[in-house]
PLY file of the C-alpha trace (Angstrom):
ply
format ascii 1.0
element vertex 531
property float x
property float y
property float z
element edge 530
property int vertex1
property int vertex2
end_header
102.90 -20.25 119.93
99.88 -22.40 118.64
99.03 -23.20 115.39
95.77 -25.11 114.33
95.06 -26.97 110.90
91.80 -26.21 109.61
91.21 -29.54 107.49
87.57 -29.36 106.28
84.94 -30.51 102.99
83.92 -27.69 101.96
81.61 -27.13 98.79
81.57 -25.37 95.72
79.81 -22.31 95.11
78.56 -22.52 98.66
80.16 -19.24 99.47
77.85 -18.68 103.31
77.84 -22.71 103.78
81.92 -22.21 103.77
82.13 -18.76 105.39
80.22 -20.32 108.32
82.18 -23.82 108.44
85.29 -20.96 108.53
84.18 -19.19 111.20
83.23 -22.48 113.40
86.42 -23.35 112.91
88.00 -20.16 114.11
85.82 -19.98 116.87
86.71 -23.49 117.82
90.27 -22.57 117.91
90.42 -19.28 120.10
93.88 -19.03 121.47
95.91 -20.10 118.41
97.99 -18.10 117.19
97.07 -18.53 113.83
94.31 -21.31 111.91
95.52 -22.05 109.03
92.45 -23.34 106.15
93.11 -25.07 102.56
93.36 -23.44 99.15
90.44 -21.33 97.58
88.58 -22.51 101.25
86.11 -19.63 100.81
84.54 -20.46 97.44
85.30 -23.86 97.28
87.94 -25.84 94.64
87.87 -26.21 92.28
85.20 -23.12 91.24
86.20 -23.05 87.46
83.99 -20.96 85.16
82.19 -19.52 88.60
84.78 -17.00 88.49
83.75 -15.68 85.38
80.44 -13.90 87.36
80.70 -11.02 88.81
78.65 -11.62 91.93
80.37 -14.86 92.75
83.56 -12.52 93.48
81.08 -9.80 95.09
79.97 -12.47 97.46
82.81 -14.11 98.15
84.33 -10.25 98.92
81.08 -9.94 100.76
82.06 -13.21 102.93
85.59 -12.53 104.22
84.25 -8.84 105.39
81.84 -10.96 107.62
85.01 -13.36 108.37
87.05 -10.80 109.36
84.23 -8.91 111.74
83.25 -12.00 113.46
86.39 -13.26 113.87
88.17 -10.40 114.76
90.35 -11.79 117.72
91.38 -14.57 115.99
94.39 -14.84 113.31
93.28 -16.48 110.50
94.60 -17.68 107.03
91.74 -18.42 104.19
92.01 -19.28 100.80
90.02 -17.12 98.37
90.21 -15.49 94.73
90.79 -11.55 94.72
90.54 -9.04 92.10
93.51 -7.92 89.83
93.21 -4.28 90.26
96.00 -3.25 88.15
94.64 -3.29 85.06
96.92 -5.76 83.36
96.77 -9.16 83.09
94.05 -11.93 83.83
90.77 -10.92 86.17
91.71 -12.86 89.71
94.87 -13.46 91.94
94.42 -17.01 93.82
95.13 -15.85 97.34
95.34 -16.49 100.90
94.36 -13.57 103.04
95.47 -13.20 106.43
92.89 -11.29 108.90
93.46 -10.13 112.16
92.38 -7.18 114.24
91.20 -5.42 111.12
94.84 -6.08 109.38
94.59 -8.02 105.93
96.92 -9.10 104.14
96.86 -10.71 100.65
99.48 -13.22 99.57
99.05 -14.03 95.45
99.75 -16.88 93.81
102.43 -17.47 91.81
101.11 -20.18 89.40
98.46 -20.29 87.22
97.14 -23.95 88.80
93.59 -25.30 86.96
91.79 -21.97 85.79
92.49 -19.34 83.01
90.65 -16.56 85.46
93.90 -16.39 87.68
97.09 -14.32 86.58
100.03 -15.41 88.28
102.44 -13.81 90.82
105.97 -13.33 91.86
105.20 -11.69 95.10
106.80 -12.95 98.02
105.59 -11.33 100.82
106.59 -12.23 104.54
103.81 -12.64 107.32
105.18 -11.71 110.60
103.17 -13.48 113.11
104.09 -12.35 116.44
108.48 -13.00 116.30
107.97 -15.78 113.77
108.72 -14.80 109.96
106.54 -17.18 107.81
106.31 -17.70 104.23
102.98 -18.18 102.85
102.68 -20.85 99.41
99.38 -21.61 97.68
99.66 -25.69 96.40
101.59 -25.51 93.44
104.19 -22.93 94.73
106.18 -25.73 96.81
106.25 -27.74 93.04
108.24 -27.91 90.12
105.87 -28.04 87.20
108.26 -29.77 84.71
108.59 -33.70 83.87
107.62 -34.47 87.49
105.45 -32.03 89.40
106.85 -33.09 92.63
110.02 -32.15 91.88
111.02 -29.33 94.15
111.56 -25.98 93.31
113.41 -23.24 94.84
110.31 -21.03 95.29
111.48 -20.84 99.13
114.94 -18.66 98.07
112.77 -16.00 96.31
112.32 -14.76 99.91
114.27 -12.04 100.95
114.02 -12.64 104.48
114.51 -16.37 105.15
111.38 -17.53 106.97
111.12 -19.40 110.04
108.19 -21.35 109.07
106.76 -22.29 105.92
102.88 -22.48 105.53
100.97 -24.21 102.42
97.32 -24.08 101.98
96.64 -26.60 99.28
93.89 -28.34 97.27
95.88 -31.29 96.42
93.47 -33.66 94.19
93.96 -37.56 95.81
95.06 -40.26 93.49
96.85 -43.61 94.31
100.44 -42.80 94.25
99.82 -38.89 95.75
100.33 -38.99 98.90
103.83 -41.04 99.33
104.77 -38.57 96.33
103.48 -35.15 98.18
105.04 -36.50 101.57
108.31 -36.43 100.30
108.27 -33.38 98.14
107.05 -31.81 101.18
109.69 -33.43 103.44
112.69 -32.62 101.08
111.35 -28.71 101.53
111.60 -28.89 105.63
115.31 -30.84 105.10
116.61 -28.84 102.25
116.09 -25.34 103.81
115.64 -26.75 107.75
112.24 -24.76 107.99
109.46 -26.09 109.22
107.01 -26.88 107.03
103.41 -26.81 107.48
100.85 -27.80 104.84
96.76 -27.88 104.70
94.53 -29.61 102.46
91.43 -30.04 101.41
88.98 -32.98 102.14
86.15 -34.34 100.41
84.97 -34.80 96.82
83.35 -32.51 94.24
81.68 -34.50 91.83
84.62 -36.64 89.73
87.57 -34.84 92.19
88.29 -36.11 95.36
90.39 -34.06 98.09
92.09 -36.81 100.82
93.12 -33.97 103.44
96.65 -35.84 104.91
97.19 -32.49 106.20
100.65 -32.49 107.87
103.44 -30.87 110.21
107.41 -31.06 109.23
109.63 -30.22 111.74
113.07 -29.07 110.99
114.22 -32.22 110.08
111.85 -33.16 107.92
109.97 -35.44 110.50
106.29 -35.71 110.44
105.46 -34.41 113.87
101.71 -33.72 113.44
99.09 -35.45 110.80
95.52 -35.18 110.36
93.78 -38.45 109.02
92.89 -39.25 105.09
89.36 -38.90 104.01
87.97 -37.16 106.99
87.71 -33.32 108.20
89.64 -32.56 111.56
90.48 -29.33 112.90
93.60 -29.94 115.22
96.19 -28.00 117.20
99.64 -27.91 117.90
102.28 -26.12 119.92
105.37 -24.85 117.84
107.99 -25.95 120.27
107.14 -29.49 118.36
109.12 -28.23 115.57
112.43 -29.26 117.02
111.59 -32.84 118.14
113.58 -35.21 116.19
110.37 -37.89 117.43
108.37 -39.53 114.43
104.61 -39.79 114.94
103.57 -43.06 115.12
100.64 -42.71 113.06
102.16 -41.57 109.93
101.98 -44.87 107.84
100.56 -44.18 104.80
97.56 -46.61 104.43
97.83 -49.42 101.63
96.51 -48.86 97.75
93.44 -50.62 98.19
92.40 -49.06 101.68
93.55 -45.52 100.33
91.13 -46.08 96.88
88.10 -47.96 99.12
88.10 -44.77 101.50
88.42 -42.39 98.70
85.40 -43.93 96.58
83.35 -44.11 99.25
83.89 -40.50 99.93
83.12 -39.56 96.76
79.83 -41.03 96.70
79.14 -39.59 99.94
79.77 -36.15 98.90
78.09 -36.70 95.09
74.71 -37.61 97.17
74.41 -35.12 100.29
76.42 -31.71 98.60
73.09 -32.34 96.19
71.06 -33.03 98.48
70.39 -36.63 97.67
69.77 -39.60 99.55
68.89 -43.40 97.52
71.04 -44.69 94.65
69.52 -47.58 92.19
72.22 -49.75 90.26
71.86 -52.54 87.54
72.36 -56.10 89.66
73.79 -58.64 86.80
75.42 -61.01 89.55
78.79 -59.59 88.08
81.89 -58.00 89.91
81.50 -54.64 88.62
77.78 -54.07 89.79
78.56 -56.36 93.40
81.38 -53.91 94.24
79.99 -50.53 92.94
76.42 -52.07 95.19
78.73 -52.64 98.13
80.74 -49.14 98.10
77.54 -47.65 97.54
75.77 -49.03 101.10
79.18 -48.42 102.83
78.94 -44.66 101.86
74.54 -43.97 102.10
73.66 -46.91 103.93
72.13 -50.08 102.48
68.68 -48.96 103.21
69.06 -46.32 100.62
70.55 -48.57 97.68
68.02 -50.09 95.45
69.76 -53.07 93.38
67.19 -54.21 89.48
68.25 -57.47 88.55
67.39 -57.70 84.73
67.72 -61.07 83.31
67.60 -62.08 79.74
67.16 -64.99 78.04
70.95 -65.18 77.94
71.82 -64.92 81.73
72.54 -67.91 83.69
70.77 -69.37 86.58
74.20 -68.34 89.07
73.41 -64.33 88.10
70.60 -64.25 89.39
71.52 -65.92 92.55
74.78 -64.08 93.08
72.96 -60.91 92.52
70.83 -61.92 95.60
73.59 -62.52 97.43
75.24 -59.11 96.47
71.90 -57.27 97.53
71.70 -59.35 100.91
74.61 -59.86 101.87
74.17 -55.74 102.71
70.75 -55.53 103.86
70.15 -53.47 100.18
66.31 -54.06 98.39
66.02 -55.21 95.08
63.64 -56.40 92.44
63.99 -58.40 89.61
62.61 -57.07 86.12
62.96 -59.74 83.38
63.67 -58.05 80.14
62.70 -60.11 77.77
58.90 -59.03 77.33
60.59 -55.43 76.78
63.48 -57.02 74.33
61.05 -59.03 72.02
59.03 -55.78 71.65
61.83 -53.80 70.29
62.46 -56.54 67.97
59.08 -57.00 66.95
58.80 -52.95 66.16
61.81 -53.03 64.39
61.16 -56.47 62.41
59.75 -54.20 59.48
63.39 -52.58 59.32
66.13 -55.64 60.00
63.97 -58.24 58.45
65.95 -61.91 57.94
68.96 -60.28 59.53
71.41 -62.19 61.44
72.15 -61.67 65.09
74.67 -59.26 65.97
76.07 -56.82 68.13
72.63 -55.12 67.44
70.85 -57.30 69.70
73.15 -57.62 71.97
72.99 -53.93 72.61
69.35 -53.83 72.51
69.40 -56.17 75.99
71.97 -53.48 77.06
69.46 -50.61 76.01
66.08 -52.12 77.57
67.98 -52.30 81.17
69.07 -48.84 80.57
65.57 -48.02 80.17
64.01 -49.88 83.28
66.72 -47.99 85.77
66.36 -44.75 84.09
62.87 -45.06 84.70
62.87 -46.33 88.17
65.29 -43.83 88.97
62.61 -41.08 87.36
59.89 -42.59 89.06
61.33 -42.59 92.70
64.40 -39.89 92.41
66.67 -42.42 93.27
70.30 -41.36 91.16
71.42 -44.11 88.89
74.99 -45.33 89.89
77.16 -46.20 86.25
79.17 -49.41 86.76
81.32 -49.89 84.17
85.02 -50.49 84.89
88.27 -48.45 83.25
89.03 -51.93 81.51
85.92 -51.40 79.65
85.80 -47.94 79.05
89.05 -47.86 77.82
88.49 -50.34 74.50
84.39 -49.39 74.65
83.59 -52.12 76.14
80.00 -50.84 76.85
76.58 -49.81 75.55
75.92 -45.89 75.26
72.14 -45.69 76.48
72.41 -49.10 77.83
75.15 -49.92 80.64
76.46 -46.36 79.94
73.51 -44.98 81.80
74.19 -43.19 85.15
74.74 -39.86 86.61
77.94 -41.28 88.77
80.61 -43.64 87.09
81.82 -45.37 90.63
84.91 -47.51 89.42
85.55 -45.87 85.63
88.67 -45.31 86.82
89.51 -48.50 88.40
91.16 -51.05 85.87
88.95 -54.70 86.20
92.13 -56.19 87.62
92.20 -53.50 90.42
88.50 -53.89 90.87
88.93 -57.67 91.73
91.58 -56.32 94.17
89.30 -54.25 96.17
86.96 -56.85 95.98
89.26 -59.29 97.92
90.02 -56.00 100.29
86.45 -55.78 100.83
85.93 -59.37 101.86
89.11 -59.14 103.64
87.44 -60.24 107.32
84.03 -61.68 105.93
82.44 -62.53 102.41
80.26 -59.28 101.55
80.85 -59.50 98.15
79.78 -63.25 97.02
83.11 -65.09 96.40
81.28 -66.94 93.66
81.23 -63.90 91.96
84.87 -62.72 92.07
85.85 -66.04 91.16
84.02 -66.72 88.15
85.05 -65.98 84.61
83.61 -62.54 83.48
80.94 -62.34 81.07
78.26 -59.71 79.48
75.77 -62.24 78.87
74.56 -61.27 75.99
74.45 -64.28 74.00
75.26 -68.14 74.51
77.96 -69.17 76.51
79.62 -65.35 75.83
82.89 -64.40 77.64
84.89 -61.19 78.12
87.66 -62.93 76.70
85.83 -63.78 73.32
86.38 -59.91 72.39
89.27 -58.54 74.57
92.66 -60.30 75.69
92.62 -61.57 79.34
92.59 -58.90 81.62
96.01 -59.05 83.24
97.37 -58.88 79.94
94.68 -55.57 78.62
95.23 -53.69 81.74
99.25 -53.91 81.85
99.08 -52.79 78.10
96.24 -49.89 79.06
98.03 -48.71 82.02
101.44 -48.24 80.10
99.68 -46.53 77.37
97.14 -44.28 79.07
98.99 -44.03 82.69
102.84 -43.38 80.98
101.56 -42.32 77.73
103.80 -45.57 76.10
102.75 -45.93 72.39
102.36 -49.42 70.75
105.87 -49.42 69.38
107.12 -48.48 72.81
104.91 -51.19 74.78
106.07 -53.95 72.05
109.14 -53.56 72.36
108.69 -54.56 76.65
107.67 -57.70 75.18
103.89 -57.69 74.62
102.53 -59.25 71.14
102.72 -56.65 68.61
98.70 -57.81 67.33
97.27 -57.39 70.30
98.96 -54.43 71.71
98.20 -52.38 68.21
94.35 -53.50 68.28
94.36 -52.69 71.79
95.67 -49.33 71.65
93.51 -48.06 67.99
90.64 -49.80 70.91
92.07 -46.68 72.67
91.11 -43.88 70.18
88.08 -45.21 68.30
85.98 -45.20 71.72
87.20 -41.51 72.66
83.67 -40.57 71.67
81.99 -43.02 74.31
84.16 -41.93 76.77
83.20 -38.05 76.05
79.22 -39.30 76.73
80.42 -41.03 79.87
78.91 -39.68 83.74
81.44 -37.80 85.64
84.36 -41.01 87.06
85.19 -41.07 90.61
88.75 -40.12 89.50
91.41 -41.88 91.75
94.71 -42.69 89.47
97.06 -40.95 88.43
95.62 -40.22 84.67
91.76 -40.48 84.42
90.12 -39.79 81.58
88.87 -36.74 82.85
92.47 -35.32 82.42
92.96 -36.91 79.07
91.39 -34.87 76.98
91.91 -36.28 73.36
90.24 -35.00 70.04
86.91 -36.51 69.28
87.63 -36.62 65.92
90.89 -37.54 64.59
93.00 -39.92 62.38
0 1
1 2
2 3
3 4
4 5
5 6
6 7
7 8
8 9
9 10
10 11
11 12
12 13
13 14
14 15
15 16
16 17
17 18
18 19
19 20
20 21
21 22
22 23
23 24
24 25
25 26
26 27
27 28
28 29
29 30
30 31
31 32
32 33
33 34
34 35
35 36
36 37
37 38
38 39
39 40
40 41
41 42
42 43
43 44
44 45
45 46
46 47
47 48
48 49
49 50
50 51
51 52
52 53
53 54
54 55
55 56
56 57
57 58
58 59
59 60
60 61
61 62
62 63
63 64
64 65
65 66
66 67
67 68
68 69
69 70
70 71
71 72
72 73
73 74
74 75
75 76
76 77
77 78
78 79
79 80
80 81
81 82
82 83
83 84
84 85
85 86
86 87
87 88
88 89
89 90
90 91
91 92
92 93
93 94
94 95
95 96
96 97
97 98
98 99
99 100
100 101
101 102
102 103
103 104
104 105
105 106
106 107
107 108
108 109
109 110
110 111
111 112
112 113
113 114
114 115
115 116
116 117
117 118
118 119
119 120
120 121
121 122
122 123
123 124
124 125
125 126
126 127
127 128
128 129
129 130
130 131
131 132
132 133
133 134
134 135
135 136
136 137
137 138
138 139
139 140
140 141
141 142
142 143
143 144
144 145
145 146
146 147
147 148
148 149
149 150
150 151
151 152
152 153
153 154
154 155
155 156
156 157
157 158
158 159
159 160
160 161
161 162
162 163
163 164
164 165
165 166
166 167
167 168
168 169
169 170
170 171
171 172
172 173
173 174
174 175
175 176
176 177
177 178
178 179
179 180
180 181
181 182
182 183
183 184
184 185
185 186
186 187
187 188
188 189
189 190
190 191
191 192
192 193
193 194
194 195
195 196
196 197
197 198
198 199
199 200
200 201
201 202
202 203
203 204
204 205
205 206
206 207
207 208
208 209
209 210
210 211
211 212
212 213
213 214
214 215
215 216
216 217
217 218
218 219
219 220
220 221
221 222
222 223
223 224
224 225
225 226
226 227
227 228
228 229
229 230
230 231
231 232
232 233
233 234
234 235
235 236
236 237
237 238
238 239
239 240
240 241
241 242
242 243
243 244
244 245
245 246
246 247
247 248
248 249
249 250
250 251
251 252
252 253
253 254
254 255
255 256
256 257
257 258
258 259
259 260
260 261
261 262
262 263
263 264
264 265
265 266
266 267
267 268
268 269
269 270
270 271
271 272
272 273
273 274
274 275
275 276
276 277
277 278
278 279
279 280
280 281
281 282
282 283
283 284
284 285
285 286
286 287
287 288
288 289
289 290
290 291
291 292
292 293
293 294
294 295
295 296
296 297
297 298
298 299
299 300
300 301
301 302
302 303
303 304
304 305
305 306
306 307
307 308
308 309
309 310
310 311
311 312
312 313
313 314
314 315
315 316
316 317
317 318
318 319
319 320
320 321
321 322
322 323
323 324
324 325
325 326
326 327
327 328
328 329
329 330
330 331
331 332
332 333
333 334
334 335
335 336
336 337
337 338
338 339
339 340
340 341
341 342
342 343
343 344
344 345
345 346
346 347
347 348
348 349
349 350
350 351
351 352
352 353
353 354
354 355
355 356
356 357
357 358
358 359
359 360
360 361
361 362
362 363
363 364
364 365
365 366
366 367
367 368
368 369
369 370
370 371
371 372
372 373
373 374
374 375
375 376
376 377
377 378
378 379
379 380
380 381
381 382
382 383
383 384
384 385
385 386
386 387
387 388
388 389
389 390
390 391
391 392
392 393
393 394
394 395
395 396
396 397
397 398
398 399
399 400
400 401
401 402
402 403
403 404
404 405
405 406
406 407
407 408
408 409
409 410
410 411
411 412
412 413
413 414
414 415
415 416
416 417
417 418
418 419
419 420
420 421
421 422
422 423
423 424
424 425
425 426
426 427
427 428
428 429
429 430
430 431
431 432
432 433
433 434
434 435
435 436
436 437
437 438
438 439
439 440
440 441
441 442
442 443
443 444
444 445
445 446
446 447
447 448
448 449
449 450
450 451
451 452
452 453
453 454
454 455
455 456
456 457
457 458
458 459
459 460
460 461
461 462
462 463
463 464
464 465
465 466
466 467
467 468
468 469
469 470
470 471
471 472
472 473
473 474
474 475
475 476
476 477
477 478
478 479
479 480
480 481
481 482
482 483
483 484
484 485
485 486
486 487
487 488
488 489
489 490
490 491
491 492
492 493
493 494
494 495
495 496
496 497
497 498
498 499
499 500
500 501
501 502
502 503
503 504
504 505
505 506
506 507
507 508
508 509
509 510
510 511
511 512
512 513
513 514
514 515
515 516
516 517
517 518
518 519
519 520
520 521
521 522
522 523
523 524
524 525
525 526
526 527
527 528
528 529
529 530
């Protein structure tokens, strides 16, 4: 018997774009004995409020009617919502229906997973697939939501039959740490009830989410003995007598942090541009490491052609800015044009002269420089449809280390997830075989340049130091007392973390962040206003 992993990006809301990469798929695997897709394939994941409308369910019921007819000779396994007909509870079940021959069969979830539409259930229906018993599992029904949500459960004894195989169509959001987590939750299953084990997820990103695939087979025990790559859709067959080979494939090394979080950025760009329809980016060039590595993950994933770097000098920025911005910008093969702001800078403070009067300089100008520049790409990107790319780090976001309207601007935030400690890492993983990114500017000390001489480290504590205290705080939810007493100065760790909660406000303006750790700010949803 042959079963084939249907690992594939799909999109949305794009109910016939998905019914069609479905049935390709299918058709592409005639002669297995089942195809096996990820969770909520059909519709896309994650569909939230979409499953509040009544013709989003009508078409996706619409869509696996056409699935079933055109695919009629081939067993399949989709992901998709269905009605709750009984009356009771909440609207949807999130299923996977099996169709075959003009059988279906429905298999419900038993956890509630990201939406409020779904009502959960305890069903645990067996498929029989020729003389093979298999036990179907939508993502979380394999996990223990508790302290740990890898922790296994023992979903797989609710079964009165004991099943021969177990199948798990997933939509398993990517972070740093997932996948070494999800192979071994996954692994203990196969050992603990010596069933193989096989599990399908979804690829690609949807705007902040990204979906790494890592589909994988678990023989009986607990061996990897089939694996589809990270970041990429495959569709990819395999013959069931694998499942007692005690043989290791040799593949199956997860790649390192940095190479997992470079693929997994650049996918999400990818998939923010062309699932919109878009093609050319524009970015802010300041000859810093935020903009150089956002500019360089941005031609890796549309090209260089189609990334457009401004270089905005002030008064303020040095003569090495400019120069390493050029070098960012050719170093790809990326255009660029330089827009001084100062013309554009001394008009705002000429308008508002009336107003501020004999003032002193403040944080007011300083933003002001921040503003202009956010008016020059905003225009550009009006004027020529390219998207503006947002290039602020975690680091920064985290304390508000930014400009609303100014270096806020952007309808993507690449690396607001990425602490500036981890961004110089995948700046040196980048540059790992040749210099793409200048080394001049990963090497030099960071600086807004907003003012004379200014320095990050004039307003926040050296960022080895800020991002250990911001990952133990936001990451493992540590409080000050609790990240003290590891040893950190009490000062800086209690102006750090009230950094924390005064800029939850900024962070609720921010562009949708490329998540990829384990505790984005998407995820962290805090009050607004508070005390």
């Amino acid at each position: 018997m042959k079963i084939t992993l249907a690992q594939i990006n799909f999109i949305v809301g794009d109910i016939d774009g998905n019914k069609e990469k479905i049935i390709a798929a299918a058709q592409q695997s005639k002669g297995s004995s089942l195809v096996v897709f990820s969770e909520l394939s059909l519709c896309g994941f994650p569909p939230s409020n979409l499953l509040g409308y009544t013709d989003f369910i009508d078409r996706c019921e619409k869509a696996i009617d056409e699935i079933a007819e055109r695919c009629d000779t081939i067993p399949l396994l989709i992901g998709a919502p269905v009605r709750n007909t009984s009356g009771k509870g909440k609207p949807l079940f999130n299923a996977a229906i099996f169709l075959h021959q003009g059988k279906r069969q429905i298999f419900k979830k038993k956890n509630v997973g990201l939406t409020n539409y779904f009502e959960p259930a305890d069903e645990t229906n067996i498929l029989q697939l020729g003389c093979m018993k298999v036990a179907v599992t939508i993502g979380e029904d394999l996990y223990n939501i508790g302290e740990d949500e890898f922790l296994m459960t023992n979903r797989i004894d609710d079964f009165e039959e004991k099943p021969e195989i177990i199948v798990n169509l997933a939509a398993d959001r990517f972070d740093y740490q997932r996948a070494a987590k999800r192979r071994e939750i996954l692994r203990m299953t196969a050992l603990k009830h010596e069933i193989p084990l096989i599990y399908v997820n979804q690829v690609g990103g949807n705007a902040n989410l990204i979906y790494d695939g890592g589909s994988m087979v678990f023989g009986y025990m607990g061996y990897v003995i089939k694996s589809l790559p990270f970041f990429k859709e495959e569709i990819s067959t395999f013959d069931c007598e694998l499942f007692i080979s005690m043989k290791r494939e040799d593949n199956q090394l997860i790649p390192s942090k940095m190479e997992l979080i470079h693929d997994a950025l650049v996918l999400g760009i990818r998939d923010f541009f062309q699932k919109q329809g878009f093609k050319k980016a524009v970015l802010g060039l300041s000859g810093g490491l935020d903009s150089a590595l956002v500019i360089a993950l941005a031609a890796k994933a549309l090209g260089p052609e189609n990334v457009m770097g401004i270089l905005m000098p002030s008064q303020y920025s040095s003569d090495h800015s400019v120069t390493d911005a050029i070098a960012s910008a050719e170093n790809l093969g990326c255009p660029y044009h330089i827009v001084p702001i100062k013309t554009a800078y001394d008009a705002f403070e000429e308008t508002l002269k009336p107003i501020f009067k004999d003032l002193p300089f403040d944080v007011t100008e300083e933003n002001l420089q921040a503003r202009s520049r956010g008016v020059i790409v905003m225009a550009i990107s009006n004027k020529f449809g390219n998207i503006l790319l947002n290039t602020s780090n975690k680091s920064e976001a985290s304390v508000g280390y930014g400009t609303l309207y100014g270096d806020l601007c952007g309808s993507l935030s690449v690396i607001g997830d990425l602490y500036k400690t981890e961004a110089f890492e995948l700046c040196r993983y980048i540059n790992r075989d040749k210099e793409i990114i200048p080394w001049h500017t990963i090497n030099k000390p960071p600086s807004a340049e907003l003012r004379p001489d200014q320095k990050d480290t004039d307003s926040l504590p050296d960022y080895p130091i800020l991002d250990a205290i911001l990952y133990q705080h936001i990451e493992l939810s540590k409080s000050a007392e609790e990240i003290v007493e590891q040893g950190y100065d009490e000062v800086v760790v209690n102006k750090v973390v009230k950094m924390v909660y005064r800029n939850d406000f900024k962070r609720f303006q921010l562009a949708p962040v490329l998540a990829i750790s384990p505790m984005p700010f998407a995820m962290r949803e805090m009050p607004i206003v508070k005390k």
